[in-house]
gemmi code that builds the backbone of each chain (N, CA, C; Angstrom):
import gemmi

chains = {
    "A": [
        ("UNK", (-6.709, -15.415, 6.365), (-5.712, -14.377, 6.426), (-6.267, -13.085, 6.935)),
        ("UNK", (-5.612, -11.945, 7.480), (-5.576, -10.669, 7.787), (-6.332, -10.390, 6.933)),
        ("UNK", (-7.286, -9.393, 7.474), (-8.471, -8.773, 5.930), (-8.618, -7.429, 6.844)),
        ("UNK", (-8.615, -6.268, 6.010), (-9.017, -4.950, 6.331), (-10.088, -4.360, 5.548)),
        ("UNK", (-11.132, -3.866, 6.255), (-12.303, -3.616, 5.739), (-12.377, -2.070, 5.839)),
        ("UNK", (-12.867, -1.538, 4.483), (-12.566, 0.216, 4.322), (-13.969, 0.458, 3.606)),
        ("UNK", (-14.468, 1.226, 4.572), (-15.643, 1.925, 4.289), (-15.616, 3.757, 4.344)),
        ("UNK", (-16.326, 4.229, 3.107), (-17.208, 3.766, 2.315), (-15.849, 3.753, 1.278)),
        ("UNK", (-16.698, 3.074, -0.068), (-15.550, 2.715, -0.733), (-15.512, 4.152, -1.682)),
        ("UNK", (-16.195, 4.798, -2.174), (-16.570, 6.151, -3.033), (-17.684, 7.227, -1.763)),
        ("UNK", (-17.114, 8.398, -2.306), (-18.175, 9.285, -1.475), (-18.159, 10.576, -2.412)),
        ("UNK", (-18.873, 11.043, -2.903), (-18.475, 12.651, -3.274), (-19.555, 13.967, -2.251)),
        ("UNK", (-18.718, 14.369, -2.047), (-19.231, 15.900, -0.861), (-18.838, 17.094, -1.834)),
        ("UNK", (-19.970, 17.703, -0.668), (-20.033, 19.504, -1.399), (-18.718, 19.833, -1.028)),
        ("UNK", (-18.129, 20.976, -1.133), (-16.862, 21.513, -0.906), (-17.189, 22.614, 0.635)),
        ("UNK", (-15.987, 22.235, 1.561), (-16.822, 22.589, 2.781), (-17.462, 21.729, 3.564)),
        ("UNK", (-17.281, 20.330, 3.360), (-18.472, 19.541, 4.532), (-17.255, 18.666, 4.897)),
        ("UNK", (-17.320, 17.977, 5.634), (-16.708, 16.780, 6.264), (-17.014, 15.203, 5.794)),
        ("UNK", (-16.063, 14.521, 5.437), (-16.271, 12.984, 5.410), (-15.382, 12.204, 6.214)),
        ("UNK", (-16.322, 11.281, 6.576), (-15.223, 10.114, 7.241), (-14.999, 8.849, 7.142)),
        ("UNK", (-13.865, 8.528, 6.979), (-13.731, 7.036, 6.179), (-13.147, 5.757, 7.379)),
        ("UNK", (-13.819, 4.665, 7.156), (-13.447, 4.218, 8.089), (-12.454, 2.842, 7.792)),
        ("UNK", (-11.676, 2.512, 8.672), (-10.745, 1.303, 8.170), (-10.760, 0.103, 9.657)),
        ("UNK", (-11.382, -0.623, 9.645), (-10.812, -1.850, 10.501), (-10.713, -3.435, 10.221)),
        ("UNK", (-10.212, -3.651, 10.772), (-9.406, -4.687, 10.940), (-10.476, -5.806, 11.087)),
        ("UNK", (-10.560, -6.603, 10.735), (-12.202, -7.528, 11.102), (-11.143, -9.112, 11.562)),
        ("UNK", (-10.393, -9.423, 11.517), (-9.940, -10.746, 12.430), (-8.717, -10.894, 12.768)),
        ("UNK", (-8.483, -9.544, 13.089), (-6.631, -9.568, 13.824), (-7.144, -8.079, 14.726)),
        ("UNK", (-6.242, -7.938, 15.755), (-5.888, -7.100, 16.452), (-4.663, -5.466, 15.939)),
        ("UNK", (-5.315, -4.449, 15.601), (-4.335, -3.426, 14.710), (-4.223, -2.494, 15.986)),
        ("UNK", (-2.829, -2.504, 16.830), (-2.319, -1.354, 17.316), (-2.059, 0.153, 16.847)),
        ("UNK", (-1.690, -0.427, 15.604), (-1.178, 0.937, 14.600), (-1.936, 0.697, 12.878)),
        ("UNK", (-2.208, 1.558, 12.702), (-2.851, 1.544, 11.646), (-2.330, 2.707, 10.426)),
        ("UNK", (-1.723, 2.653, 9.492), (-1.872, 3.694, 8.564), (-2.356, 4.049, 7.486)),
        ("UNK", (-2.832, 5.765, 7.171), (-3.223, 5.993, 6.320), (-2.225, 6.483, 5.427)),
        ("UNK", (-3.367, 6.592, 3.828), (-2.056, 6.783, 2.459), (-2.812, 7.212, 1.566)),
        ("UNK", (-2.314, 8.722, 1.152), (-3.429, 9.246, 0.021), (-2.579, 8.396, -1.109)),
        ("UNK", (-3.269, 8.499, -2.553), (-2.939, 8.297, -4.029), (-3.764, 9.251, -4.905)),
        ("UNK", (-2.881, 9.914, -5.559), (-3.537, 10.815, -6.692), (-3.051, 10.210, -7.852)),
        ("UNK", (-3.488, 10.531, -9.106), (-3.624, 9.350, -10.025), (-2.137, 9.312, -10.827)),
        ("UNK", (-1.942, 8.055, -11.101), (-1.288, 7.612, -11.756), (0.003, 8.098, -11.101)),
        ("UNK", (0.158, 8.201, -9.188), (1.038, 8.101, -8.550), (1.114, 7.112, -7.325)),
        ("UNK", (2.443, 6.851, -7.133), (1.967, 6.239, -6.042), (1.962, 6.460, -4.573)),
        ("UNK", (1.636, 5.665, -3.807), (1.074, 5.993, -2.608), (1.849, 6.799, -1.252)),
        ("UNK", (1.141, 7.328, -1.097), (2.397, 8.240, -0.027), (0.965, 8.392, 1.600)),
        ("UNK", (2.410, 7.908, 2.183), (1.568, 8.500, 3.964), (1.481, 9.369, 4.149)),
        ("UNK", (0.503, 9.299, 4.693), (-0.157, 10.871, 5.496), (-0.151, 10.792, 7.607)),
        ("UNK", (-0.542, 9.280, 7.286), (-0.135, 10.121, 9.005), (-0.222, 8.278, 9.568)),
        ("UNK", (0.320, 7.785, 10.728), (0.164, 6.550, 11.659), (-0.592, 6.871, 12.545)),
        ("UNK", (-1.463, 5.746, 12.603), (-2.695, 6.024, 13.590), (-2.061, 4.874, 14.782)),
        ("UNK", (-2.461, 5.502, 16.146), (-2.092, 4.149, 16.934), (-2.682, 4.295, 18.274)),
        ("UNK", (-3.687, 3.636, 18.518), (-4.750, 2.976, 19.542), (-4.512, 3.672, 20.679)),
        ("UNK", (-5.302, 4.292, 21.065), (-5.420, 5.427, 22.462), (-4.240, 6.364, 22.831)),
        ("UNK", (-3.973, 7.045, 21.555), (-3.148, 7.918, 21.598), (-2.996, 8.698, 20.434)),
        ("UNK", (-2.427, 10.104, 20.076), (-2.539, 10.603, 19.052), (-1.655, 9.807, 17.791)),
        ("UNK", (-2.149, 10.658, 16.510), (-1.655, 9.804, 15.332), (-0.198, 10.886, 15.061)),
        ("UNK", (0.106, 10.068, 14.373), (1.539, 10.987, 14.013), (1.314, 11.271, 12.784)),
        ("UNK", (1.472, 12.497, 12.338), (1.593, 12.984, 10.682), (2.582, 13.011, 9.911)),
        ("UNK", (2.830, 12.978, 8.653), (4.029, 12.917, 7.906), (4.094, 14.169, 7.776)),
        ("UNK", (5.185, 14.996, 7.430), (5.463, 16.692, 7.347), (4.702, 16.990, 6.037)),
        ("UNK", (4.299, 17.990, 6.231), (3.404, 18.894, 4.636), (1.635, 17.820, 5.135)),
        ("UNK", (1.093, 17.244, 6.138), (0.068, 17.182, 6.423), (-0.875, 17.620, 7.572)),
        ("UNK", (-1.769, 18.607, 7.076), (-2.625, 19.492, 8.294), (-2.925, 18.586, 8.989)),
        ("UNK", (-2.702, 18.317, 10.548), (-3.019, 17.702, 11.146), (-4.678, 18.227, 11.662)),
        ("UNK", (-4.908, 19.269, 11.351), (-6.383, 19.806, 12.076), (-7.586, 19.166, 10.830)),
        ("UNK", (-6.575, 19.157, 9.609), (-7.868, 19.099, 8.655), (-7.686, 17.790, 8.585)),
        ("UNK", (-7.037, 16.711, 8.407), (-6.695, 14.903, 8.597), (-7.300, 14.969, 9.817)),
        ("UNK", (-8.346, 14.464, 10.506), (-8.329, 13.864, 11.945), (-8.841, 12.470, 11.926)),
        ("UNK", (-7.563, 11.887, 12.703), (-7.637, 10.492, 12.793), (-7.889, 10.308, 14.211)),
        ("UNK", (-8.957, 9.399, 14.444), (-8.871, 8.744, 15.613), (-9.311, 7.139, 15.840)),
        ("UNK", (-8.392, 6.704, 16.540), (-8.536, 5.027, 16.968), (-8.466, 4.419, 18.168)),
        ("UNK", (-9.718, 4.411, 18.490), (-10.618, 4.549, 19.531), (-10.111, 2.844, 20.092)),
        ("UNK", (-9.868, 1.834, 18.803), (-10.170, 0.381, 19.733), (-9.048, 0.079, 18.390)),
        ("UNK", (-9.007, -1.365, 19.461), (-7.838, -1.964, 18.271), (-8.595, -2.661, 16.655)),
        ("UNK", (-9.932, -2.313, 16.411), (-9.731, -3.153, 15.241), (-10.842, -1.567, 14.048)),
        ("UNK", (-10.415, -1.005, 15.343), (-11.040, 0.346, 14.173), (-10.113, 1.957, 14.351)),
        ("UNK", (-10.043, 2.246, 13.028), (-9.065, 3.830, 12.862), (-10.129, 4.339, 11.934)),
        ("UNK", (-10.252, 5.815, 12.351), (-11.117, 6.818, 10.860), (-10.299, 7.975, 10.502)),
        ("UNK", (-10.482, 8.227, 9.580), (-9.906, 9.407, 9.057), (-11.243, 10.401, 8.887)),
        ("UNK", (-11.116, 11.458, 9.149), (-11.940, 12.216, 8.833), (-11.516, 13.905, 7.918)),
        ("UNK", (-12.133, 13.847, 6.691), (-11.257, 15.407, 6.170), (-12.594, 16.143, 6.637)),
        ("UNK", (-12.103, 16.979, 6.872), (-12.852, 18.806, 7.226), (-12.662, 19.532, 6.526)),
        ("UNK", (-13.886, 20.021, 6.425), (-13.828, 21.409, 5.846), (-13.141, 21.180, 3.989)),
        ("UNK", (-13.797, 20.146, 3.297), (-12.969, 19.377, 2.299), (-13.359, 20.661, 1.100)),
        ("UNK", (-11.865, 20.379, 0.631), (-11.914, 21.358, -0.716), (-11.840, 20.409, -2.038)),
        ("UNK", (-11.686, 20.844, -3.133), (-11.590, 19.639, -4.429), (-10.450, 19.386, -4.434)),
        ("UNK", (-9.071, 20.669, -4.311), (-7.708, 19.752, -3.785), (-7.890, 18.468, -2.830)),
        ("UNK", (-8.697, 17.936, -2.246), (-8.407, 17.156, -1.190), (-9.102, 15.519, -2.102)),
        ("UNK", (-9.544, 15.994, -3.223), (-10.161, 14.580, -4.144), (-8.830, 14.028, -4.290)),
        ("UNK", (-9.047, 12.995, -3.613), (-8.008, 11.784, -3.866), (-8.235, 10.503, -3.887)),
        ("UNK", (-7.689, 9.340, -4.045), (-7.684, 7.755, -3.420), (-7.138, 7.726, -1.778)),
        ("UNK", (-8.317, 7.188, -0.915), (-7.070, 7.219, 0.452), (-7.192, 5.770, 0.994)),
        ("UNK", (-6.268, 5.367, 1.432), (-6.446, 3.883, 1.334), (-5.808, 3.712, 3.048)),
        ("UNK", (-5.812, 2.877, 3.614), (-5.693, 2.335, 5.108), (-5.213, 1.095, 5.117)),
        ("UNK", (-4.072, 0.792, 5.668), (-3.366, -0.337, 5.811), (-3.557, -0.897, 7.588)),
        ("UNK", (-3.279, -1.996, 7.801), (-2.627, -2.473, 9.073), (-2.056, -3.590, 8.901)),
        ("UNK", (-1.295, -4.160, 10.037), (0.093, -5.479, 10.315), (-1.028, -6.161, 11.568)),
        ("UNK", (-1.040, -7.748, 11.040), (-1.429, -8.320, 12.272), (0.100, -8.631, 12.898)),
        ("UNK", (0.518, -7.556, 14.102), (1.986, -8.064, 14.532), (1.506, -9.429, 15.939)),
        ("UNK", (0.356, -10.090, 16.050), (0.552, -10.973, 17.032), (1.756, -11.974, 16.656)),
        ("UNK", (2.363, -12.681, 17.888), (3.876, -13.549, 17.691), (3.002, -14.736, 16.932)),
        ("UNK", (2.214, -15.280, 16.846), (1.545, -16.332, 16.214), (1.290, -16.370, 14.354)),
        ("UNK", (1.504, -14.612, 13.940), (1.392, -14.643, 12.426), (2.667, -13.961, 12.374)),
        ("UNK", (3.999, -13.919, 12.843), (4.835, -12.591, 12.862), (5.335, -13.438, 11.412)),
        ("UNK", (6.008, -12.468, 10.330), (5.991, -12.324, 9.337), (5.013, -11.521, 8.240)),
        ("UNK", (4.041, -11.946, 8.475), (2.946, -11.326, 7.671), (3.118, -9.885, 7.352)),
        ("UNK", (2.850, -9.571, 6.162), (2.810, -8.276, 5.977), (1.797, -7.541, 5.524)),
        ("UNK", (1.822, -5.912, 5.359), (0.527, -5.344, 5.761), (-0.479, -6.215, 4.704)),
        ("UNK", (-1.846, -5.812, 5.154), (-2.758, -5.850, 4.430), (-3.852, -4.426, 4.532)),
        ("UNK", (-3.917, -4.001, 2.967), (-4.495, -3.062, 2.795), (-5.740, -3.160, 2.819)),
        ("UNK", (-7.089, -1.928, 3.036), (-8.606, -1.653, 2.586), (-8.929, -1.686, 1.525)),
        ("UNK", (-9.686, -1.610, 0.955), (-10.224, -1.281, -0.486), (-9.803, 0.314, -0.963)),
        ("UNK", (-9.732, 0.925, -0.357), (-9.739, 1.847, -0.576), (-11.182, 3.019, -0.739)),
        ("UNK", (-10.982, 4.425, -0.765), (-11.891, 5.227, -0.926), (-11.786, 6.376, -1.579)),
        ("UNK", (-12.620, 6.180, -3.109), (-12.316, 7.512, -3.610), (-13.001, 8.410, -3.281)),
        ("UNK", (-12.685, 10.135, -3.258), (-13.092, 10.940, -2.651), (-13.209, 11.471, -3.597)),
        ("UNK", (-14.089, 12.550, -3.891), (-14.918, 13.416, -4.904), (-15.104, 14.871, -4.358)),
        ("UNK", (-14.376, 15.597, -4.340), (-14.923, 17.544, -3.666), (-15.482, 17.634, -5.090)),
        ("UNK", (-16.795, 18.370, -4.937), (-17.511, 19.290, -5.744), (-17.515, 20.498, -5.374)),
    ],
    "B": [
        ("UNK", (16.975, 8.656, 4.376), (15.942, 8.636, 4.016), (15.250, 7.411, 2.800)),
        ("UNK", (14.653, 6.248, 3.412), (14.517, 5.249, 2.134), (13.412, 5.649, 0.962)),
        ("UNK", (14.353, 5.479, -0.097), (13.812, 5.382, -1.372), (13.625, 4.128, -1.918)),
        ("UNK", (12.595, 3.731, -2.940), (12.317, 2.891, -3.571), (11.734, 3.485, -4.934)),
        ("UNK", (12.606, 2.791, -5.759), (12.629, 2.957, -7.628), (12.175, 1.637, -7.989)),
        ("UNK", (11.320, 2.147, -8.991), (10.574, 0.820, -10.456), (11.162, 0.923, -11.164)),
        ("UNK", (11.471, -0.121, -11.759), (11.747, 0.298, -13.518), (11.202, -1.203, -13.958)),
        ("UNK", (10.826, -0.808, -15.109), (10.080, 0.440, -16.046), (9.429, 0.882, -15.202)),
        ("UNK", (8.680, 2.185, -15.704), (7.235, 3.024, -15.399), (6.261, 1.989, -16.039)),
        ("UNK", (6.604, 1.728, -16.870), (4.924, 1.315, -17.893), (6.195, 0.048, -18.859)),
        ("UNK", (4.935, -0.948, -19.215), (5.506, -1.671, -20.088), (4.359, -2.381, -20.564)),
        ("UNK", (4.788, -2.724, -22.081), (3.769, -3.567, -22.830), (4.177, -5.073, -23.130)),
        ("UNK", (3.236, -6.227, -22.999), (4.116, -7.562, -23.662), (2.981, -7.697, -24.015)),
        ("UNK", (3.035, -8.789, -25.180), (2.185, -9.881, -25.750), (1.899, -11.175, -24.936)),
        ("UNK", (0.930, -11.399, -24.521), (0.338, -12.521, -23.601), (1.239, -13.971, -24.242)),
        ("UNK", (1.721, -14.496, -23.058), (2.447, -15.438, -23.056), (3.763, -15.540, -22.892)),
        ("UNK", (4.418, -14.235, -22.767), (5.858, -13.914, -22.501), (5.854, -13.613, -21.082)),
        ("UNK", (7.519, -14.222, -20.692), (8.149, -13.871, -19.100), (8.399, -12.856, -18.986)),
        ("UNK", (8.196, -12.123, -18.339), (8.589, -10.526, -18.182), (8.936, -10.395, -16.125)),
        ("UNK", (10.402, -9.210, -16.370), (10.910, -9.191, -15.020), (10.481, -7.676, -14.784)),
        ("UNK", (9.465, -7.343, -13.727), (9.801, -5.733, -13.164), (10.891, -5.852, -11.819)),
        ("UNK", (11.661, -4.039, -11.691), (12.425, -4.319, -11.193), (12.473, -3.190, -9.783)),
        ("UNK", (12.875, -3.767, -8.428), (12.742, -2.699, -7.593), (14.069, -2.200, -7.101)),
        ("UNK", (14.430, -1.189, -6.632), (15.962, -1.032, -5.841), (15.160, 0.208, -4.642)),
        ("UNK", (16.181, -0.495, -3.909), (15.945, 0.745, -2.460), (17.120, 1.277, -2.142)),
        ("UNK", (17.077, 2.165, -1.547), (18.805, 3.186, -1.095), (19.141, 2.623, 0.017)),
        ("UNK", (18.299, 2.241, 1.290), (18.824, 1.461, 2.001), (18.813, 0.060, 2.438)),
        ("UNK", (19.694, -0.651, 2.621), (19.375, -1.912, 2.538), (19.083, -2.840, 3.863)),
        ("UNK", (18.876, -2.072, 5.167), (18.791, -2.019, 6.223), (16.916, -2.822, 6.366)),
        ("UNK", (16.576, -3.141, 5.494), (14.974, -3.475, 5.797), (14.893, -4.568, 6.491)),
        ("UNK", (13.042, -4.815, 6.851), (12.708, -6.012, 7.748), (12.146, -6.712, 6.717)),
        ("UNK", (11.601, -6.186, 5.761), (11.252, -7.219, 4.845), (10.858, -6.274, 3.057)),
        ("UNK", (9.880, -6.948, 2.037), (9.364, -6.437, 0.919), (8.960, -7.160, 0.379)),
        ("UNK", (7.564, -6.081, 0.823), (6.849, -7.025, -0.234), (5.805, -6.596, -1.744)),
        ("UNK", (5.314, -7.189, -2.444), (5.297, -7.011, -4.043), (3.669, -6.844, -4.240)),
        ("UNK", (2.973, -6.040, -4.524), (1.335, -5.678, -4.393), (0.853, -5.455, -6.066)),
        ("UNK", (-0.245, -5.831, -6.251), (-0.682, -5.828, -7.418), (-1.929, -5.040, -7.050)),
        ("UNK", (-2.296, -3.749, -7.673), (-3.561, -2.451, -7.869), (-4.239, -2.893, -9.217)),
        ("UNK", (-5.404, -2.715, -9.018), (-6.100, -2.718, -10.146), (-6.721, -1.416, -10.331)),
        ("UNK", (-7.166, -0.605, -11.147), (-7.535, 0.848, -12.016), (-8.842, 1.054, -10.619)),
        ("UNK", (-8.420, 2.062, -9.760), (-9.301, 2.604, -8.867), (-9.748, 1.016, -7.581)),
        ("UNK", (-8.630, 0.445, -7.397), (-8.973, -0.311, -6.318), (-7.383, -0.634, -5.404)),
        ("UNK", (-7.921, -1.006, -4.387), (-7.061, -1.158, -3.045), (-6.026, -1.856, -3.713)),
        ("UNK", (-4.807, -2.590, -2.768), (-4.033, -3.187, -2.956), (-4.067, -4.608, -2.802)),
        ("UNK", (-3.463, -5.567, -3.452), (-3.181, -6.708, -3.044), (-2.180, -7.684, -3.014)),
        ("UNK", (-1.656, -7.975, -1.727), (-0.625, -8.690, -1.287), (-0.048, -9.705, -2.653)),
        ("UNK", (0.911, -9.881, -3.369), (1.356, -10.629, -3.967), (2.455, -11.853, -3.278)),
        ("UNK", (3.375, -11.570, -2.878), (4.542, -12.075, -2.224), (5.266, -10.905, -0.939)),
        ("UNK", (5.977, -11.863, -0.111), (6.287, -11.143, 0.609), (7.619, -11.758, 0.934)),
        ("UNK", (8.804, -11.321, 1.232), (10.013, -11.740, 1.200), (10.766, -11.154, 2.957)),
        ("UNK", (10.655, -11.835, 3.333), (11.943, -11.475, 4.550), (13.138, -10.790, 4.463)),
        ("UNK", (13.772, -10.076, 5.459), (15.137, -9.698, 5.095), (16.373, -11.216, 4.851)),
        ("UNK", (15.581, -12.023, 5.662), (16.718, -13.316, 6.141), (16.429, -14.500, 4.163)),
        ("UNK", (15.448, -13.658, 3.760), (15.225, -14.857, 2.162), (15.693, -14.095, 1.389)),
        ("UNK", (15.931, -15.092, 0.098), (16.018, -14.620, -0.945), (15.449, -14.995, -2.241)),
        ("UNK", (14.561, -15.821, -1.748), (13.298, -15.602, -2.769), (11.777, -15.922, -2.407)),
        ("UNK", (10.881, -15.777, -2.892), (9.497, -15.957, -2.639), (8.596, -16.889, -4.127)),
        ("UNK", (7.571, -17.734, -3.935), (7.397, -18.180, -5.350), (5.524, -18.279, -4.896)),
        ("UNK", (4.877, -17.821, -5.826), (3.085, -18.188, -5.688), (2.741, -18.376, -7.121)),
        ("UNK", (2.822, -19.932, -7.525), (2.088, -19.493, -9.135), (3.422, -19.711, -10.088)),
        ("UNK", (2.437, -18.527, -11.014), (3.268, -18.052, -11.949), (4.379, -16.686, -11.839)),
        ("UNK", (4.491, -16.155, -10.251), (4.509, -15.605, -9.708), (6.020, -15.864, -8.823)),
        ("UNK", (7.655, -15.065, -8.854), (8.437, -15.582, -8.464), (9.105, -14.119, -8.026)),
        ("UNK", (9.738, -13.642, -7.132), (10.230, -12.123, -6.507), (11.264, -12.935, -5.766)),
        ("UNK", (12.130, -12.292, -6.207), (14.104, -12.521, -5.497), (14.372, -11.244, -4.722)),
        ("UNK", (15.362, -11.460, -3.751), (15.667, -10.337, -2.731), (17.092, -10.325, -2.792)),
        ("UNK", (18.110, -9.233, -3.325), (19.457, -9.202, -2.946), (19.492, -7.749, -1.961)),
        ("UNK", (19.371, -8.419, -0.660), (19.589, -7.001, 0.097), (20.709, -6.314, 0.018)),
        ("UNK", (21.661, -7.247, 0.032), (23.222, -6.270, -0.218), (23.511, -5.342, -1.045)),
        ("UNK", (22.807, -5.716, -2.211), (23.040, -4.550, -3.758), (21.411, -3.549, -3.396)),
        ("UNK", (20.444, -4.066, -2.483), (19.318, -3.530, -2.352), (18.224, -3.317, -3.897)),
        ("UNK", (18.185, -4.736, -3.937), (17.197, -4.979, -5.266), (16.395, -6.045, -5.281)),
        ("UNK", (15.414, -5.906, -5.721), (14.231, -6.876, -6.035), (13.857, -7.141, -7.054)),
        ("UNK", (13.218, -8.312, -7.318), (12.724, -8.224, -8.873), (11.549, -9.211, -8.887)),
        ("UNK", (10.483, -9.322, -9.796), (9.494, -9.954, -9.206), (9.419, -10.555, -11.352)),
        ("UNK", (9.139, -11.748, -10.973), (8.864, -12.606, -12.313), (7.743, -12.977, -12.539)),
        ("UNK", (7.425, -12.222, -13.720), (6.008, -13.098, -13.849), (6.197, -14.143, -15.340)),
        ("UNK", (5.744, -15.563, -15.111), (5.995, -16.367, -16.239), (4.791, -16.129, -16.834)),
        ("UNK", (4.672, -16.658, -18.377), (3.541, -16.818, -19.307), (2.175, -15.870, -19.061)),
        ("UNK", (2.881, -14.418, -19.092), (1.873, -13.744, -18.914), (0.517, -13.676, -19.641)),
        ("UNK", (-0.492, -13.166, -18.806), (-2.164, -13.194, -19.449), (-2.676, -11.843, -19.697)),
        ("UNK", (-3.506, -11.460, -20.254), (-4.000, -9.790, -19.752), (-4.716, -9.716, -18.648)),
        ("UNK", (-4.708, -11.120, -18.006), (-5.218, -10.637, -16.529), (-4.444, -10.093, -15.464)),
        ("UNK", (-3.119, -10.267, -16.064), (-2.445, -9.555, -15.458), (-1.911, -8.295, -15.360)),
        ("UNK", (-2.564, -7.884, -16.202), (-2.926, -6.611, -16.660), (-3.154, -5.173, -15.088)),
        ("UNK", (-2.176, -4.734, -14.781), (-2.055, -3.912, -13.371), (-1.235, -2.961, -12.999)),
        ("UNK", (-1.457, -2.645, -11.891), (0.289, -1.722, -11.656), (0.810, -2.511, -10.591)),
        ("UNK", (1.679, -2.887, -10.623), (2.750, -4.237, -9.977), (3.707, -2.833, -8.847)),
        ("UNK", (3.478, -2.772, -7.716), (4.013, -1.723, -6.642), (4.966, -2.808, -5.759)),
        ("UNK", (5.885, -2.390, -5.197), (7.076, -2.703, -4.529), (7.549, -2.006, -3.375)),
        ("UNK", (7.167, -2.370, -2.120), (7.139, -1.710, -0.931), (8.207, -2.523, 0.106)),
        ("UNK", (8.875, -1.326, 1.211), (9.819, -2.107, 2.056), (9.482, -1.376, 3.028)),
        ("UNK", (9.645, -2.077, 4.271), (9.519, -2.161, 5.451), (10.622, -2.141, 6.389)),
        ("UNK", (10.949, -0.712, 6.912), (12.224, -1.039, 7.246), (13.056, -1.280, 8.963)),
        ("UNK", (11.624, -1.135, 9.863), (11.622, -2.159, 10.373), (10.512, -2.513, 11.209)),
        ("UNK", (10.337, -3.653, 12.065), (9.163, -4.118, 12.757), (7.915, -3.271, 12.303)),
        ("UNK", (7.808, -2.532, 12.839), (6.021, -1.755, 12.564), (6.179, -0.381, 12.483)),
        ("UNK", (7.280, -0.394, 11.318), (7.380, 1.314, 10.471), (6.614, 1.305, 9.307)),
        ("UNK", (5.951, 2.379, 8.682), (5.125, 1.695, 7.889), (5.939, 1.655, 6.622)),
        ("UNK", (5.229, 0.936, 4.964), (5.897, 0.526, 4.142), (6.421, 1.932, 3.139)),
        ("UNK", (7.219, 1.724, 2.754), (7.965, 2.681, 1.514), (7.212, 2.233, 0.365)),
        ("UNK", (6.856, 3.012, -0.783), (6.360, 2.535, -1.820), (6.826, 3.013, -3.098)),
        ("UNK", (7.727, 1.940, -4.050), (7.710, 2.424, -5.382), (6.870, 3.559, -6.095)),
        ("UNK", (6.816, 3.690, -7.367), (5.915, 4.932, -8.077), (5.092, 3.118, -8.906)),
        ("UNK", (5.722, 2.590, -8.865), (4.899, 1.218, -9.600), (5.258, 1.127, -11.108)),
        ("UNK", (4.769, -0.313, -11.619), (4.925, -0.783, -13.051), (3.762, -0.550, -13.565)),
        ("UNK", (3.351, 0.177, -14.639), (1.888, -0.406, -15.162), (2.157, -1.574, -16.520)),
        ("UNK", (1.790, -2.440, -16.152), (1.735, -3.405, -16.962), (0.684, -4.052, -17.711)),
        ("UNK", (0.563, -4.327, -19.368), (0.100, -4.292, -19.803), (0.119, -5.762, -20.966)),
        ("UNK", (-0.609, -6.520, -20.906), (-0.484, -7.421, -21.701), (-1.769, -7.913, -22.547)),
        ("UNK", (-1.306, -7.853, -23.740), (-1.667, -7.629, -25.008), (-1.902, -9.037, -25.103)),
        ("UNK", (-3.528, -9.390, -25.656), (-4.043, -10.846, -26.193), (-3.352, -10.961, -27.758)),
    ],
}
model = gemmi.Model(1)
for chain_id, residues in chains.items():
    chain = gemmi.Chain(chain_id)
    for i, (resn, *xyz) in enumerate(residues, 1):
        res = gemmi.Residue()
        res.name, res.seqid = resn, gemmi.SeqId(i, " ")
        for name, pos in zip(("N", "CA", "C"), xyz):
            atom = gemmi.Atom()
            atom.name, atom.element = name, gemmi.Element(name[0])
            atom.pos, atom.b_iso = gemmi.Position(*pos), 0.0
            res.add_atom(atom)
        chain.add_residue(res)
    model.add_chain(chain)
structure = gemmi.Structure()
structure.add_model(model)
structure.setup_entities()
């Protein structure tokens, strides 16, 4: 089956530095890819669609300068936060759809996820 | 704008009882939904997945019905364990490669 691989799975940074998390796809082809913060004991909400040699689209109320996503090839998307504050400690997790006509039905399959830590 | 509601928030059973969580969406226009089980600080995982064209899905002990018309779901779990012990999330898709809507989730809890 579809498997999405999300690295790193935990990170904690100084407040002020940059991390970047990465999500791909290891045996399907991901055109579009999305990301999804979770803060605790809520559930998951998008932040922005990533989609293969072209910009990502953001959901409204997300800095697009401080989220930068880019997805360079079809079986890899990163998120990267900047300039990270401790508001920005969250769960962020990365989904994709293998839409080839050969699995159509299938539905997403998520990363492991990555918790984030601002100090 | 699609919404998707849980009910319960939280629930407790004693291991070995059937227990139903329940989903509803505002619109009933979807491509499909499907039913994810979280464990405490980890990713998601695919449980069932239901078409707009079905109306039910079965894995296990494991059974999720689809009435798109009233726009509700419900996912059965028989002879529960505390391994099942999770937050049971309920997501729709509303269409081809939009991404999924997501409940607030069940946390479920079952008691040895």
């Amino acid at each position: 089956g579809a498997v999405v691989s999300q690295h790193p799975s935990w990170v904690i940074c100084k407040s002020g530095t940059s991390v970047k998390i990465e999500c791909r796809s290891l045996d399907f082809q991901a055109t579009t890819m999305f990301w999804y913060r979770q803060f605790p004991k809520q559930s998951l909400m998008l932040m922005a669609t990533s989609n293969e040699g072209s910009k990502a689209t953001y959901e409204q109320g997300v800095e697009k300068d401080k989220f930068l996503i880019n997805h360079a090839s079809l079986t890899l998307s990163t998120l990267t936060v900047t300039s990270a504050h401790p508001e920005d400690s969250s769960f962020y997790i990365c989904s994709a759809r293998d839409g080839s006509p050969a699995v159509q039905g299938y539905g997403y399959t998520f990363g492991s996820g990555t918790r984030l830590t601002v100090v | 704008k699609q919404e998707v509601t849980q009910i319960p928030a939280a629930l407790s059973v004693p291991e070995g009882e059937n227990l139903v969580l329940n989903c509803s969406f505002t619109d009933s226009a979807i491509y499909n939904l499907q039913w994810f089980r979280q464990d405490p600080g980890k990713g998601l995982t695919s449980l069932l997945l239901i078409q707009s064209s079905q109306r039910e899905q079965t894995s296990g002990r494991l059974n999720a019905s689809l009435d798109k018309s009233s726009g509700r779901s419900t996912l059965y779990i028989a002879a529960s364990q505390p391994g099942d012990s999770a937050t049971y999330l309920c997501a729709v898709m509303n269409s081809g490669n939009t991404p999924l809507v997501f409940g607030k989730g069940t946390r479920l809890s079952v008691i040895a």
